[in-house]
ChimeraX commands (.cxc) that place a marker at each C-alpha (Angstrom):
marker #1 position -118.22,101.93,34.97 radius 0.5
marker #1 position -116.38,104.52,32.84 radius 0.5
marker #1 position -118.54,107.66,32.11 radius 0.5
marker #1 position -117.15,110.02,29.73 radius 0.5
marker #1 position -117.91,113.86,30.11 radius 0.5
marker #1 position -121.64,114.67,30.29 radius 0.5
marker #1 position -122.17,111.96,32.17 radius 0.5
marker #1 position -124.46,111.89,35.10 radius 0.5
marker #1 position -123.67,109.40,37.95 radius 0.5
marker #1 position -124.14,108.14,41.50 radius 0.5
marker #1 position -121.48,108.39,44.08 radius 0.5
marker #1 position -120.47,108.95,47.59 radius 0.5
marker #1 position -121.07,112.80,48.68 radius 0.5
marker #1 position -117.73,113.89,50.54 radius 0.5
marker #1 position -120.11,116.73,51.50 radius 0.5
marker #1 position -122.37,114.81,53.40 radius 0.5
marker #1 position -122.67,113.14,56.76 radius 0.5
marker #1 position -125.03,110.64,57.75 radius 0.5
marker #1 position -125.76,107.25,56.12 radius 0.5
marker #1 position -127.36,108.75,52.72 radius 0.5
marker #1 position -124.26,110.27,51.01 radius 0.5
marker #1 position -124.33,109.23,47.68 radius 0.5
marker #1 position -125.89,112.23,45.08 radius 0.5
marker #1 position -125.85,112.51,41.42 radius 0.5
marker #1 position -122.45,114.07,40.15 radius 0.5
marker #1 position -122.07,115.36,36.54 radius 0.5
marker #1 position -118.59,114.51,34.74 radius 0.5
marker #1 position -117.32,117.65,33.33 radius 0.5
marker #1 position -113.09,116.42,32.41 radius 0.5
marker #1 position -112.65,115.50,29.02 radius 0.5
marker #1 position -109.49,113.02,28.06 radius 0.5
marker #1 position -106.91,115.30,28.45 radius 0.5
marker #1 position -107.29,114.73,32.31 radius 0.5
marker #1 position -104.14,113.01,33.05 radius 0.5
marker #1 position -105.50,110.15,34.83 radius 0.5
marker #1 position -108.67,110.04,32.50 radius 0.5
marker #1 position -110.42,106.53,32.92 radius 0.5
marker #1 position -109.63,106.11,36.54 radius 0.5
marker #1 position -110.06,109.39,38.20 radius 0.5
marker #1 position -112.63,112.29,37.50 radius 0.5
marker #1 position -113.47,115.78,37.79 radius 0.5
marker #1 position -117.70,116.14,38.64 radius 0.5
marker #1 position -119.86,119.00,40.17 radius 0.5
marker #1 position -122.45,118.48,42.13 radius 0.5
marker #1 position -126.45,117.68,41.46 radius 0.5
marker #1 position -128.67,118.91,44.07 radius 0.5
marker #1 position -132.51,119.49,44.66 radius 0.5
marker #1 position -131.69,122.64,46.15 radius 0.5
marker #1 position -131.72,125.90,43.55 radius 0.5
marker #1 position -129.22,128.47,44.72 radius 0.5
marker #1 position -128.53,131.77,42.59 radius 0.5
marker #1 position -125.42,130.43,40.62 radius 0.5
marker #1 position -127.08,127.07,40.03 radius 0.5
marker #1 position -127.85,126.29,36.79 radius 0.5
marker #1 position -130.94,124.16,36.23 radius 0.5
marker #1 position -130.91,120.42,34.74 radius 0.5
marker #1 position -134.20,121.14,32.80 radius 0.5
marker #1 position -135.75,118.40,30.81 radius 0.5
marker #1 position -134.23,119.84,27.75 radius 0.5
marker #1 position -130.85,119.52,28.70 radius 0.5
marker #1 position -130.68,115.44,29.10 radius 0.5
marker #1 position -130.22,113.43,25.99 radius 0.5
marker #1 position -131.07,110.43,27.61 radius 0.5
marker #1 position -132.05,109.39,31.30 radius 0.5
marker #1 position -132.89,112.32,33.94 radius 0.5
marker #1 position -133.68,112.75,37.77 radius 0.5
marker #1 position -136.50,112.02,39.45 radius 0.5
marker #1 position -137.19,115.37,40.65 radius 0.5
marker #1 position -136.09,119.35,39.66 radius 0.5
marker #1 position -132.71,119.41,39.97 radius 0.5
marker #1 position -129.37,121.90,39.74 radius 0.5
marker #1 position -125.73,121.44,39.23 radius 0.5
marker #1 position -123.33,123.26,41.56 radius 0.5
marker #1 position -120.35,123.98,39.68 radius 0.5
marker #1 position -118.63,125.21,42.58 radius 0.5
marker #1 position -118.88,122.10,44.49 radius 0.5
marker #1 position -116.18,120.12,43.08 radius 0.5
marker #1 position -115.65,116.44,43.67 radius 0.5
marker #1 position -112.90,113.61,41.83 radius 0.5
marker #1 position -114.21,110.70,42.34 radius 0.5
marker #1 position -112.60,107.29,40.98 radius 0.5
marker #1 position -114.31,105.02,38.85 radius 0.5
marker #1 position -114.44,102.36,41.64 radius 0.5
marker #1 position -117.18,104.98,43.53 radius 0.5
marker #1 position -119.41,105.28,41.15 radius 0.5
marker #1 position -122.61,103.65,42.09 radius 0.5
marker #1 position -125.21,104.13,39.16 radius 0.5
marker #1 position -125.32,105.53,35.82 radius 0.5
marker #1 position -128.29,107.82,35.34 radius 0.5
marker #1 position -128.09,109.45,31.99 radius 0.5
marker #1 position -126.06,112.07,30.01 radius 0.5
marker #1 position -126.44,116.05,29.17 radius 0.5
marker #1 position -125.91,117.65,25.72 radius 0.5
marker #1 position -122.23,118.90,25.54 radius 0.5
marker #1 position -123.68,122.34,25.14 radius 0.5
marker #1 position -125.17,122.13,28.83 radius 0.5
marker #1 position -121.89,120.60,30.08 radius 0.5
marker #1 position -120.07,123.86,28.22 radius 0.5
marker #1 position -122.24,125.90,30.26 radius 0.5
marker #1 position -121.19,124.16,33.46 radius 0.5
marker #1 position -117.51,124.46,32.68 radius 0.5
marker #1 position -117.67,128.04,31.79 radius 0.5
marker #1 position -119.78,128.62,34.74 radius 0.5
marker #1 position -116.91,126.57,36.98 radius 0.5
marker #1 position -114.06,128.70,35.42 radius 0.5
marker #1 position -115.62,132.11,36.75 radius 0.5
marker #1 position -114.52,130.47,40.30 radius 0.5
marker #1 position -111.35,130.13,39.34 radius 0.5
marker #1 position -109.73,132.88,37.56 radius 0.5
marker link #1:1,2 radius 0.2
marker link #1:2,3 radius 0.2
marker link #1:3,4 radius 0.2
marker link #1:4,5 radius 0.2
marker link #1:5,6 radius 0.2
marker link #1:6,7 radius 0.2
marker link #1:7,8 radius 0.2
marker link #1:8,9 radius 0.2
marker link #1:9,10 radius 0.2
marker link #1:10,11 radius 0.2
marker link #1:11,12 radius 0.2
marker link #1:12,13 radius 0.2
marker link #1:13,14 radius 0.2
marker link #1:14,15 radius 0.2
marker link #1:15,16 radius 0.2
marker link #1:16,17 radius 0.2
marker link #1:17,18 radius 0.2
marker link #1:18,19 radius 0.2
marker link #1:19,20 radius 0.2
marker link #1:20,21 radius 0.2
marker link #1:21,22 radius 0.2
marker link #1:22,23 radius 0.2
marker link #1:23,24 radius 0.2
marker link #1:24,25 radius 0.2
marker link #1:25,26 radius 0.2
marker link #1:26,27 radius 0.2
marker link #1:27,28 radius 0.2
marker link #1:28,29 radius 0.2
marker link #1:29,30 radius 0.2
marker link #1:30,31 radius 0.2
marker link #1:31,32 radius 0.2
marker link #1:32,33 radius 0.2
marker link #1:33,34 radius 0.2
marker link #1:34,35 radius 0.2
marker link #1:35,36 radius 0.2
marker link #1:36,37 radius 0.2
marker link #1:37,38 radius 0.2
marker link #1:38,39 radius 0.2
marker link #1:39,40 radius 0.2
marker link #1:40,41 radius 0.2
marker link #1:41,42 radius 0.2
marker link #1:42,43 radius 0.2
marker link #1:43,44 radius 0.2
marker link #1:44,45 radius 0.2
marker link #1:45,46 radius 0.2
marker link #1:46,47 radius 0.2
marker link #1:47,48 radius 0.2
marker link #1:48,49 radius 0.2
marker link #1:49,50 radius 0.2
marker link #1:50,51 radius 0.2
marker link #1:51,52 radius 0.2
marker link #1:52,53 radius 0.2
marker link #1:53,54 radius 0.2
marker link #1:54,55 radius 0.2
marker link #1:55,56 radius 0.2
marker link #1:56,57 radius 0.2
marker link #1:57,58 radius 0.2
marker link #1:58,59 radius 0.2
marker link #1:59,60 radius 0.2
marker link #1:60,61 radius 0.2
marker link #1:61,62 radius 0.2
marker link #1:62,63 radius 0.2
marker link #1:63,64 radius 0.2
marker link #1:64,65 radius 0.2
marker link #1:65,66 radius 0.2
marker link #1:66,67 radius 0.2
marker link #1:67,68 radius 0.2
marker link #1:68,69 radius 0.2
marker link #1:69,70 radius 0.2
marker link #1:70,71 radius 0.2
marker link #1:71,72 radius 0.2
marker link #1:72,73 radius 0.2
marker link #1:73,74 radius 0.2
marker link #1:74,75 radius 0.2
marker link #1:75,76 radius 0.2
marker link #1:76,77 radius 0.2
marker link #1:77,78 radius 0.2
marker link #1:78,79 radius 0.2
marker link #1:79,80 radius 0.2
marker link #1:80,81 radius 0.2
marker link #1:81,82 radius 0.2
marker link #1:82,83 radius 0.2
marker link #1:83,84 radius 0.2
marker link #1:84,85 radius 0.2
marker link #1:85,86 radius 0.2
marker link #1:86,87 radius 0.2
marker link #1:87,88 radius 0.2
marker link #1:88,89 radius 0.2
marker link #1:89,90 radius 0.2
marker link #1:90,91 radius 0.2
marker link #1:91,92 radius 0.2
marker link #1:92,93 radius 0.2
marker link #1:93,94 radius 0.2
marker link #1:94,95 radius 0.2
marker link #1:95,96 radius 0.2
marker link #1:96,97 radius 0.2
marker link #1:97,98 radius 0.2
marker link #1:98,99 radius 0.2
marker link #1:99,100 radius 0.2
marker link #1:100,101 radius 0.2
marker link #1:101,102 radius 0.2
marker link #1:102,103 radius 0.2
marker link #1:103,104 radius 0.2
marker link #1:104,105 radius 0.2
marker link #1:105,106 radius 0.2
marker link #1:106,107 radius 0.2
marker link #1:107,108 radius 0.2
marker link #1:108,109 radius 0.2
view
């Protein structure tokens, strides 16, 4: 699998511990990312709402979605590589994944 950014998409949860540690991650690199293909940069999907979440309402997806309400984390950060990636589960509007980004930046300057 080789999602592109806006992406949503299954993978192991370095945050977790347990047996269940996969959770939906949301590609936000674009191709300049220098080992683009292979390697991402994702936030985090979670059921749990916290006050700098933002909210993946059902306007947001262009196609495919989660099963229940969910929320990205841009501060949790994960790179995955492409061999972790479990599932594909849909994609977000690259206004939604500007959001995200902008959102992420805040953390980091």
């Amino acid at each position: 699998m080789q999602p592109e950014r806006g992406d949503v998409v299954r993978s192991s949860d370095p945050f977790k511990l347990g047996t269940d540690r996969q959770r939906p991650w949301l590609i936000v690199n674009n191709e300049t990312h220098p080992f683009d293909g292979e390697q991402y940069i994702s936030v985090a999907i979670s059921t749990k709402a916290y006050d700098d979440s933002l909210a993946l309402s059902d306007d947001v997806w262009e196609i495919g979605g989660v099963p229940r309400a969910s929320y990205v984390a841009p501060w949790a950060v994960h790179s995955p590589r492409s061999e972790d990636f479990v599932a594909w589960q849909g994609r977000v509007t690259d206004a939604f994944v500007e959001q995200v980004v902008t959102k992420l930046e805040t953390y980091l300057r």
